[in-house]
C-alpha positions as CSV (number, residue, x, y, z in Angstrom):
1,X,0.0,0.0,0.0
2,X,3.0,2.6,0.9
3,X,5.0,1.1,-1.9
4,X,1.9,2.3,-3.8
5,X,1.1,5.5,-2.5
6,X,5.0,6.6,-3.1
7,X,4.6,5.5,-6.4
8,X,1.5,7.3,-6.9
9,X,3.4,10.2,-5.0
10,X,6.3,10.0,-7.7
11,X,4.0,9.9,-10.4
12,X,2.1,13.1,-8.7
13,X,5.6,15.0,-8.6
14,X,6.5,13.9,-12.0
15,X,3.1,15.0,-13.3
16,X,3.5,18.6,-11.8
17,X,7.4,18.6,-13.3
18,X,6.3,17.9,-16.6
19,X,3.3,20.5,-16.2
20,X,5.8,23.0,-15.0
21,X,8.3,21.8,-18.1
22,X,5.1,22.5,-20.6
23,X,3.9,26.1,-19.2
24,X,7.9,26.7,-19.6
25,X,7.8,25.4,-23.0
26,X,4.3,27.4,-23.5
27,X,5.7,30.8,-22.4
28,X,8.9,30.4,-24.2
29,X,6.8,29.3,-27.0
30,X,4.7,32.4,-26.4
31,X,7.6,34.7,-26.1
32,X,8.8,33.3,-29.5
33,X,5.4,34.3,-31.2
34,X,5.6,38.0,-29.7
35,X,9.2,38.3,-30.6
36,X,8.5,37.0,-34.0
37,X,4.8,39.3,-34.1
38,X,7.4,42.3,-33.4
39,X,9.5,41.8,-35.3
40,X,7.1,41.6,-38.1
41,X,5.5,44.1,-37.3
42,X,7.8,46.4,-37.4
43,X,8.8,44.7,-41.0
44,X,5.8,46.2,-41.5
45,X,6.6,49.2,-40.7
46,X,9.7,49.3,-42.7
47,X,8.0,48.0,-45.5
48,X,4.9,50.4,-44.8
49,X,7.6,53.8,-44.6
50,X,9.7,52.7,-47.3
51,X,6.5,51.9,-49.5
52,X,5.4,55.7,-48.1
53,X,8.5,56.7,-49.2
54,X,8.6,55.5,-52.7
55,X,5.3,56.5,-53.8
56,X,6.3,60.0,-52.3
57,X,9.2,60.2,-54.7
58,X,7.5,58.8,-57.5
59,X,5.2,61.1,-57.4
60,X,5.6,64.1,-59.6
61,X,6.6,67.6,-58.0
62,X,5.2,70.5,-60.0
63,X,8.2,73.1,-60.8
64,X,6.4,75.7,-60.1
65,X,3.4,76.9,-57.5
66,X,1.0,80.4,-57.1
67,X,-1.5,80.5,-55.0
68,X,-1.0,78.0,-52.6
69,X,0.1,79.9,-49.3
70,X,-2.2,82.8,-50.2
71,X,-0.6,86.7,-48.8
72,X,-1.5,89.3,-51.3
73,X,1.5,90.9,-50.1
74,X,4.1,87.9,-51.8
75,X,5.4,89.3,-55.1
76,X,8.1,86.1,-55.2
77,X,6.0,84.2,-58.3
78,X,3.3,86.3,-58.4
79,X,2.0,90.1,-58.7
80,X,-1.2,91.3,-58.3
81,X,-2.0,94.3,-59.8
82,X,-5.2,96.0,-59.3
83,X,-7.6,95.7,-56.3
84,X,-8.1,91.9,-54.8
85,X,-9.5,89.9,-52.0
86,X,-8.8,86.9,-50.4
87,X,-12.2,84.6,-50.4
88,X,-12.1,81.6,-47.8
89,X,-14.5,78.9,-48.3
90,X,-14.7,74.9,-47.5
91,X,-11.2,74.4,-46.2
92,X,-9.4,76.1,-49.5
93,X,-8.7,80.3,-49.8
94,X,-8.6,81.5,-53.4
95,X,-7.8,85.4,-55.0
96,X,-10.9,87.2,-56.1
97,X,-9.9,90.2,-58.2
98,X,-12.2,93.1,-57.5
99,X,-11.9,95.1,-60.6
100,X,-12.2,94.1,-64.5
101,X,-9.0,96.0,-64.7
102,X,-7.0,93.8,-62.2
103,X,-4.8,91.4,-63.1
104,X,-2.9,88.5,-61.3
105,X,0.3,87.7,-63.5
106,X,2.4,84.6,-62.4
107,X,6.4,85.0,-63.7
108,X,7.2,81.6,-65.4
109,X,5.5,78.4,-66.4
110,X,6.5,75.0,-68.3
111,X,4.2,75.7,-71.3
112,X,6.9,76.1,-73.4
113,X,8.3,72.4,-72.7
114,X,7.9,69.8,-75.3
115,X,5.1,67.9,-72.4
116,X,3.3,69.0,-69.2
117,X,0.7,69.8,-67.3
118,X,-0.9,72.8,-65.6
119,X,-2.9,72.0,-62.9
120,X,-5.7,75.1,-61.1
121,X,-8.5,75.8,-58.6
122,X,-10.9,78.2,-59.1
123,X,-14.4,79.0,-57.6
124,X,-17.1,80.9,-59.1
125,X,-19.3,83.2,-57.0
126,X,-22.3,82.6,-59.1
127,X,-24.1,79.8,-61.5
128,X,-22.1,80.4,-64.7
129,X,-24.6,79.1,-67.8
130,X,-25.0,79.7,-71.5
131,X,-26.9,82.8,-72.1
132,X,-27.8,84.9,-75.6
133,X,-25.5,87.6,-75.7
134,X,-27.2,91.2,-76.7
135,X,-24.8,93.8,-78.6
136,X,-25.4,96.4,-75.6
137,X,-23.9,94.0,-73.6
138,X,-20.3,94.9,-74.7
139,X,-20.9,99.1,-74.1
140,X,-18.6,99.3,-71.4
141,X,-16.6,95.9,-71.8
142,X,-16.1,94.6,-75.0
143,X,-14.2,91.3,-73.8
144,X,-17.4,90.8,-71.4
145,X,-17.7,87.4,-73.0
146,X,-14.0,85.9,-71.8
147,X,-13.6,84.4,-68.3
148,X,-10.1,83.5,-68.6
149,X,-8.2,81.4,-66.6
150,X,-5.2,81.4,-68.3
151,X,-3.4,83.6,-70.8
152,X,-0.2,84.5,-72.0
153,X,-1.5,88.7,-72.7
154,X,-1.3,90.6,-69.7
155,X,-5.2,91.2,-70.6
156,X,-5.9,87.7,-69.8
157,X,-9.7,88.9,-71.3
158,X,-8.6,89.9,-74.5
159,X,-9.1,85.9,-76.3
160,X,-7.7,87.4,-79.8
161,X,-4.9,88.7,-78.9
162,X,-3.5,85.9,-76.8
163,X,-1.2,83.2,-78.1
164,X,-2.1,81.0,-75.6
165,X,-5.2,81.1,-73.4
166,X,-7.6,78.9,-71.6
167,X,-11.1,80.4,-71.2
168,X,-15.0,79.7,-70.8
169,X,-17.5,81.4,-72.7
170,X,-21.4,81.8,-71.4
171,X,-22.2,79.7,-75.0
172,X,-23.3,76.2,-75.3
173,X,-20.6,75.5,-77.7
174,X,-18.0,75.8,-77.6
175,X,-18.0,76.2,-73.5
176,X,-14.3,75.4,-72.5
177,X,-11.4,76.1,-74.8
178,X,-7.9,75.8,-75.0
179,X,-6.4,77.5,-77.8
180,X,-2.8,77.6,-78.6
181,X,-2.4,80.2,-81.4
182,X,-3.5,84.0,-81.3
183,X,-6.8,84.8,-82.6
184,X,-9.9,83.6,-82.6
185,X,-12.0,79.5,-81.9
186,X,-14.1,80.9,-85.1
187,X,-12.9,80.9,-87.5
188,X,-9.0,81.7,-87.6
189,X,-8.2,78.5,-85.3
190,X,-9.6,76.2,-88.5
191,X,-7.4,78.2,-90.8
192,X,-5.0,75.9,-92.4
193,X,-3.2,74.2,-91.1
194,X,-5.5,73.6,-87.7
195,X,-4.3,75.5,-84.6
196,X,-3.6,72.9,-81.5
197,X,-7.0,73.3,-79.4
198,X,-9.3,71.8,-77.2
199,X,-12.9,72.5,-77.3
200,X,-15.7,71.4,-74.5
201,X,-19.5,71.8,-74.8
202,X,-22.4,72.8,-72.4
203,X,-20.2,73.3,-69.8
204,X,-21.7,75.4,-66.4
205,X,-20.4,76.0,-63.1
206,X,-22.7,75.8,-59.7
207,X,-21.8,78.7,-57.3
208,X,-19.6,78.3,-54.2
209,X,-18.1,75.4,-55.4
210,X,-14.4,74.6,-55.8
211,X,-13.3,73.0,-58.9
212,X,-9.7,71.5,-60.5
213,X,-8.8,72.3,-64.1
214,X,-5.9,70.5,-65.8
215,X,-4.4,70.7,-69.3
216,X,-2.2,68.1,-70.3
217,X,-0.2,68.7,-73.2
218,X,2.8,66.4,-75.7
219,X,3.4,68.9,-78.7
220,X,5.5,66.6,-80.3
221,X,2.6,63.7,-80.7
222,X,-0.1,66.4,-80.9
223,X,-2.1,65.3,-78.0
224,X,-4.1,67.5,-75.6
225,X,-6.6,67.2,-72.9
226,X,-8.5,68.9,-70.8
227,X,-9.7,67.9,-67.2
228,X,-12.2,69.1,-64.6
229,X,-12.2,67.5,-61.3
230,X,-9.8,64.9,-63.1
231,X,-12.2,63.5,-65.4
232,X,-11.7,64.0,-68.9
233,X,-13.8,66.5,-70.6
234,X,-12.1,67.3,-73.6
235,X,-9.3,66.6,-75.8
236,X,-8.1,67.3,-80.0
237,X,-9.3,66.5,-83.1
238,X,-8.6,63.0,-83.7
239,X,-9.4,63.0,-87.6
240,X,-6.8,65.9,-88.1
241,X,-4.5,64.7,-90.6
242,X,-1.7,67.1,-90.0
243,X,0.1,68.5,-87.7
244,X,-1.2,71.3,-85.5
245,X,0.2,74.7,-85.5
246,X,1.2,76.8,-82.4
247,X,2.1,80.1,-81.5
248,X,4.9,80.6,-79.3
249,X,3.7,80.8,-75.6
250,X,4.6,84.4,-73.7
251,X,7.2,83.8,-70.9
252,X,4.6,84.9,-68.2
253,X,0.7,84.2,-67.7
254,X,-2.0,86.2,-66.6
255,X,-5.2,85.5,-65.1
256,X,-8.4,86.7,-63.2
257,X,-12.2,87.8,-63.2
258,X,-14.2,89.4,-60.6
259,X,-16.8,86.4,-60.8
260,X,-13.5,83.8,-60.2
261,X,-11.3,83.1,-57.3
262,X,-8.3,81.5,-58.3
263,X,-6.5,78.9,-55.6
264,X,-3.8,76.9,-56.1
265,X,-1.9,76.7,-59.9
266,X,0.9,74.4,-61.0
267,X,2.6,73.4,-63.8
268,X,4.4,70.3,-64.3
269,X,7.4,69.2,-66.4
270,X,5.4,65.5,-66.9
271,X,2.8,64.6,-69.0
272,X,0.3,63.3,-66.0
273,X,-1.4,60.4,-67.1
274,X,-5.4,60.4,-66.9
275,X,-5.0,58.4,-63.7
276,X,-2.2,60.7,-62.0
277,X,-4.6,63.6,-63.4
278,X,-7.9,62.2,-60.9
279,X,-5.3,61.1,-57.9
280,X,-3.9,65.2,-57.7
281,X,-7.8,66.2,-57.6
282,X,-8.2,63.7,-54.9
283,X,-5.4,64.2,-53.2
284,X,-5.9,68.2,-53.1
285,X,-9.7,68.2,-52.9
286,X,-11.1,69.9,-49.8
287,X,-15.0,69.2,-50.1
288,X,-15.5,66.4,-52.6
289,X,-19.2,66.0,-53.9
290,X,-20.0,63.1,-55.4
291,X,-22.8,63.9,-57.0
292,X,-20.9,66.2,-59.6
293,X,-18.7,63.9,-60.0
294,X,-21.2,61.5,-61.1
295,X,-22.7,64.2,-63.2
296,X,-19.3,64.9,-65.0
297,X,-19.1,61.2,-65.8
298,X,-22.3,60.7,-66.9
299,X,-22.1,63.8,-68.9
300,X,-18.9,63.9,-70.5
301,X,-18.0,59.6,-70.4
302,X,-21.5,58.7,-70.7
303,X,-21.3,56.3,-67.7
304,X,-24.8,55.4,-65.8
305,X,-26.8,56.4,-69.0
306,X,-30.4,54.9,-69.1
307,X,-31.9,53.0,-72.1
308,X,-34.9,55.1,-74.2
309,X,-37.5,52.8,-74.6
310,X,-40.4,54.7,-75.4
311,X,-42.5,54.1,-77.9
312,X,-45.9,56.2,-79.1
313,X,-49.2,54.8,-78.0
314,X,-52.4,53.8,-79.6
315,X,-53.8,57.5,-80.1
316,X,-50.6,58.8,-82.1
317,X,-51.9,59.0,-86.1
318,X,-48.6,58.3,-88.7
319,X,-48.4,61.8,-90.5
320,X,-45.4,60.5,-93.3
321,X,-43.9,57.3,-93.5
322,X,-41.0,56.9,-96.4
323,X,-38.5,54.0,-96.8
324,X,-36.3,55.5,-99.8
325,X,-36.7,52.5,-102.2
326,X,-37.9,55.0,-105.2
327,X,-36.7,58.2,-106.9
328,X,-40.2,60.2,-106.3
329,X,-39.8,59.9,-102.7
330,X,-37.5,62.7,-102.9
331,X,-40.3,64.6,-104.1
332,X,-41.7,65.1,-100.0
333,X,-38.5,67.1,-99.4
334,X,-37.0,70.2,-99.8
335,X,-32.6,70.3,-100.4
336,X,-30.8,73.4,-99.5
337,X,-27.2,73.7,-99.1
338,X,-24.9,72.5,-101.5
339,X,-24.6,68.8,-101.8
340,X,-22.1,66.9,-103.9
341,X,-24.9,64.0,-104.4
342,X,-28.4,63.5,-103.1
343,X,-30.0,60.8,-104.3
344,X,-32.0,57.1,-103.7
345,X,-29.6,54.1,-103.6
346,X,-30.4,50.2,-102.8
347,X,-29.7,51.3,-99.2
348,X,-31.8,54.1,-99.1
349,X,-31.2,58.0,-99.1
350,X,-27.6,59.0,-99.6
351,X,-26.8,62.6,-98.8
352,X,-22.9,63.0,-99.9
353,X,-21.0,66.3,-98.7
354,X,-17.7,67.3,-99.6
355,X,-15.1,65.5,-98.5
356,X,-12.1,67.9,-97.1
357,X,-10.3,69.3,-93.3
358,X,-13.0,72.0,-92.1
359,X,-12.8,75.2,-92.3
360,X,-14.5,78.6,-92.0
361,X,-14.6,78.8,-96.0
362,X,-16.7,75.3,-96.3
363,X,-19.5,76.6,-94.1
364,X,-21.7,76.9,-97.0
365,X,-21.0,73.3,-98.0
366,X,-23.4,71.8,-95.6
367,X,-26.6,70.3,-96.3
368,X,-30.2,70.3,-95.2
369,X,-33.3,68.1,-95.9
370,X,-36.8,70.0,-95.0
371,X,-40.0,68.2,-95.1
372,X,-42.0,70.1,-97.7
373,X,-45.1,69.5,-95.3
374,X,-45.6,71.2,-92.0
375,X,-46.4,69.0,-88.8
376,X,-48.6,70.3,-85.5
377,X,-48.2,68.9,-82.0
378,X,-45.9,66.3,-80.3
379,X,-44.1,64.7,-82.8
380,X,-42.2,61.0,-82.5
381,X,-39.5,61.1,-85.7
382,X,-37.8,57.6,-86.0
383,X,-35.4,56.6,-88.8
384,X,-32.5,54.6,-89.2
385,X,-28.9,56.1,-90.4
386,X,-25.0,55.0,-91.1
387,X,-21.9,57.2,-91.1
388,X,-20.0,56.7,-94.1
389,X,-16.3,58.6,-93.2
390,X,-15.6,59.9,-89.4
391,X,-15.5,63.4,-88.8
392,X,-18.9,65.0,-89.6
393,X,-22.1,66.1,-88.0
394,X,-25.7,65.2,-88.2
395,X,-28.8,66.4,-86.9
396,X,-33.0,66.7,-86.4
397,X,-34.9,69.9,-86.2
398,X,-38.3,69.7,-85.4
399,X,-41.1,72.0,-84.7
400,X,-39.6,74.8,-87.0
401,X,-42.1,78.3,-88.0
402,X,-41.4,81.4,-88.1
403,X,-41.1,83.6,-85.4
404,X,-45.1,83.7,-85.3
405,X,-45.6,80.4,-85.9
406,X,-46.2,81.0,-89.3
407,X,-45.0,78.2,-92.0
408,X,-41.9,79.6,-93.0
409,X,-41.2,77.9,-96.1
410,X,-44.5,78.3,-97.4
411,X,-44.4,82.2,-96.9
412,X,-40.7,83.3,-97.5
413,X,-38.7,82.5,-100.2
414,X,-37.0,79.5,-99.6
415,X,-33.6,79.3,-98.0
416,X,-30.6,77.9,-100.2
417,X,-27.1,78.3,-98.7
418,X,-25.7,76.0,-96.4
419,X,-24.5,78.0,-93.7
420,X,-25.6,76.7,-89.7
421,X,-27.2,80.1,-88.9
422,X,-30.1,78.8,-90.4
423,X,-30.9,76.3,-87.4
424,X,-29.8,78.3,-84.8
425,X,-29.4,82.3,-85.7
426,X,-32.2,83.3,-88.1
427,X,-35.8,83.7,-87.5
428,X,-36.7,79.8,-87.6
429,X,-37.8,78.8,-83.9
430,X,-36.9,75.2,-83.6
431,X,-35.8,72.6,-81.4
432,X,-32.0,71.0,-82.9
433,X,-30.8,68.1,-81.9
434,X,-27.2,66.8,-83.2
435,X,-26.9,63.1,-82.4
436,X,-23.9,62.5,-84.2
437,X,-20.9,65.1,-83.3
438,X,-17.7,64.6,-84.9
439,X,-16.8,67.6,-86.4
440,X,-13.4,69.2,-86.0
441,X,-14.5,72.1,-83.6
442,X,-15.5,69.6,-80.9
443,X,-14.4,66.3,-79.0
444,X,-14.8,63.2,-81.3
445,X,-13.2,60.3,-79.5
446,X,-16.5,59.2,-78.1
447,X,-19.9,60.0,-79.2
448,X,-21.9,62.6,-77.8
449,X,-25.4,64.7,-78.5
450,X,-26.9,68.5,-77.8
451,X,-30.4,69.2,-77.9
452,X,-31.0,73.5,-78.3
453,X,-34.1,75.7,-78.3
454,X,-33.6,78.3,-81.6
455,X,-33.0,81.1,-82.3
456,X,-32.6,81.7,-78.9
457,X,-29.6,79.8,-78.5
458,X,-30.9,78.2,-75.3
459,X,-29.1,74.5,-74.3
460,X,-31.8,71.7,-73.0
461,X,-29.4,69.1,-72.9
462,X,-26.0,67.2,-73.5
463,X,-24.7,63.9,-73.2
464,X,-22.2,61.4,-74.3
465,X,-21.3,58.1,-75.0
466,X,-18.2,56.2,-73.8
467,X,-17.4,55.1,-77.6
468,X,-17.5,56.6,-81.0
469,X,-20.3,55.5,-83.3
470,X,-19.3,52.6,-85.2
471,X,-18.9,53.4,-89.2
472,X,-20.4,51.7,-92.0
């Protein structure tokens, strides 16, 4: 019994060794895990700064900066000439000149390098929208159609006389541009060869409301594009067979407008890529909204675009129905303009125009096909159509009288030249839809549509497409 109960007593102190011996093993074991989680984690670290630290220097440094530390009083980069303010609003300050005749001129940029980018904020202290212009309207200031953002001539309003300049205009279309050559969008930029541009349509700005513009440029493979809120919004001609021409870029800029304050401006040695572009807006942004970023997209990308699916119902009455198998169904229309062929093929109505590089000499070139008989009401059009080379421009007007509703072909001699005023500066009210926009004057790497109220120039709506139609 004793022999048993030491044995049992042995077995009990070996039992608590070898407990003891595992706990020891356990904590060393332990021990080994939080070493080895330390030391990891400060591989992490490491990995984490250095990572920091390469994306850091990787990441492109503007060569020069205005605006950023804001003292009216700095003249190092900048001078400000003429009375100005400093406006404060959602975490970013920005310089409001006071006067028309101000001026904020900044001392060098890298516009003059083979690539870049420019890079600027600006707010505007009102809705900025297309609007009719009046002639009384230039009495006092006849540049009162220029909001500038940047020019090469020290008055930045003055669009003709700059060689460079990027500026918005209170009209549909072109909105935006970026011109590189002294003069003016119409028509001395289509002047052969093209000037290097970048046009933008129905482009407004909300009130109170900070926004990034960026211009990329490569002179030497003609590309250009323009950004707002690092989306892209604009870019060249992409059926421009030649090379662009550019006017030499003055060694300082110039900028301002009492309805602008202008924030932070840089300008880049590098080409930022469309993705470097949207990180800097990010990156910088004080108060993003996502709805007008969503609104830029869907606008200018055509991303989150519904399907139009409707159809007319039982009590619509067919007024004209023609499917362009026979001569004599030409007979329903009216031709004005100057064609090079109109005419019924196995296909169905072929319109031909001329084929050559636009410009402000070929305006009377275009074509239009009127119904010869008038329509009341709401009216459903529906017809099919192919492009047959890129780089031209098609549209629908409906619901065109005179400016008393009077049938205007019926009572005036009938129209004959070719010339655009026709749909949208004469005395023909009409809505004007252009569903297929290719034309050298505006973007045509993606398709995109405008619908207008004429004469009186007023825009109902724009929208794009993430591809270009598909030809033939």
């Amino acid at each position: 019994m004793n022999k048993q109960a030491r044995i049992d007593c042995s077995s009990s102190i070996g039992a608590l060794q070898l407990v003891k011996t595992i706990r020891t093993l356990i904590k060393i074991v332990t021990m080994m895990k939080k070493l080895v989680f330390i030391v990891c984690c400060c591989l992490g670290c490491l990995l984490l700064l250095l990572s920091s630290s390469l994306a850091s220097a990787q990441w492109p440094k503007p060569v020069y900066t205005y605006l950023d530390n804001l003292s009216l009083n700095d003249t190092s980069g900048i001078s400000i000439d003429g009375p100005a303010r400093v406006i404060s609003l959602n975490g970013r300050k920005g310089v409001n000149i006071t006067s028309i005749k101000s001026v904020i001129a900044m001392k060098a940029h890298t516009l003059r390098q083979a690539r870049g980018t420019v890079t600027l904020w600006f707010l505007s202290l009102e809705d900025l929208s297309s609007f009719d212009t009046k002639p009384a309207f230039s009495k006092s200031n006849p540049n009162f159609y220029t909001y500038p953002f940047l020019s090469d001539n020290p008055v930045p309003q003055n669009y003709n006389a700059a060689n460079f300049k990027i500026a918005w205009t209170p009209r549909w279309h072109p909105s935006l541009t970026a011109l590189f050559g002294k003069g003016s969008f119409y028509e001395e930029a289509f002047n052969m060869p093209h000037k290097a541009y970048i046009s933008v349509s129905h482009l407004a700005f909300k009130k109170n409301i900070w926004y990034q513009l960026a211009l990329t440029w490569d002179y030497e493979k003609d590309n250009y594009a323009l950004y707002l809120n690092g989306i892209l919004i604009g870019n060249q001609n992409h059926f421009n067979p030649a090379k662009f021409q550019r006017d030499t870029v003055g060694a300082a800029l110039y900028t301002g407008n009492p309805a602008l304050a202008m924030s932070t401006i840089q300008f880049y040695d590098q080409l930022l890529s469309p993705n470097q572009v949207y990180a800097n807006f990010r990156r910088s942004v004080t108060a993003f909204n996502k709805a007008l970023e969503d609104e830029l997209v869907k606008t200018y990308n055509g991303e989150g675009l519904g399907r139009f699916s409707w159809q007319p119902g039982p009590g619509w009455q067919k007024k004209l129905s023609v499917d362009f198998t026979r001569p004599s169904d030409l007979d329903s229309f009216y031709i004005q303009g100057a064609p090079v062929h109109v005419g019924v093929n196995n296909e169905g109505l072929l319109i031909e125009t001329i084929d050559k590089i636009y410009t402000g000499k070929l305006l009377d070139s275009q074509v239009y096909v009127w119904t010869n008989k008038p329509f009341e009401g709401d009216l459903y059009v529906e017809y099919e159509f192919k492009v047959l080379r890129p780089g031209g421009l098609s549209l629908l007007m409906v619901q065109a009288s005179g400016m008393n509703r009077e049938d205007f072909m019926s009572d005036y001699p009938l129209r004959t030249g070719g010339r655009m005023t026709t749909v949208y500066g004469e005395d023909v009210r009409n809505y004007h839809w252009e569903y297929y926009r290719e034309m050298a004057d505006m973007r045509n790497d993606n398709a995109n549509g405008a619908l207008m109220k004429n004469p009186f120039l007023y825009p109902l709506s724009f929208s794009a497409l993430r591809t270009p139609l598909a030809k033939e």
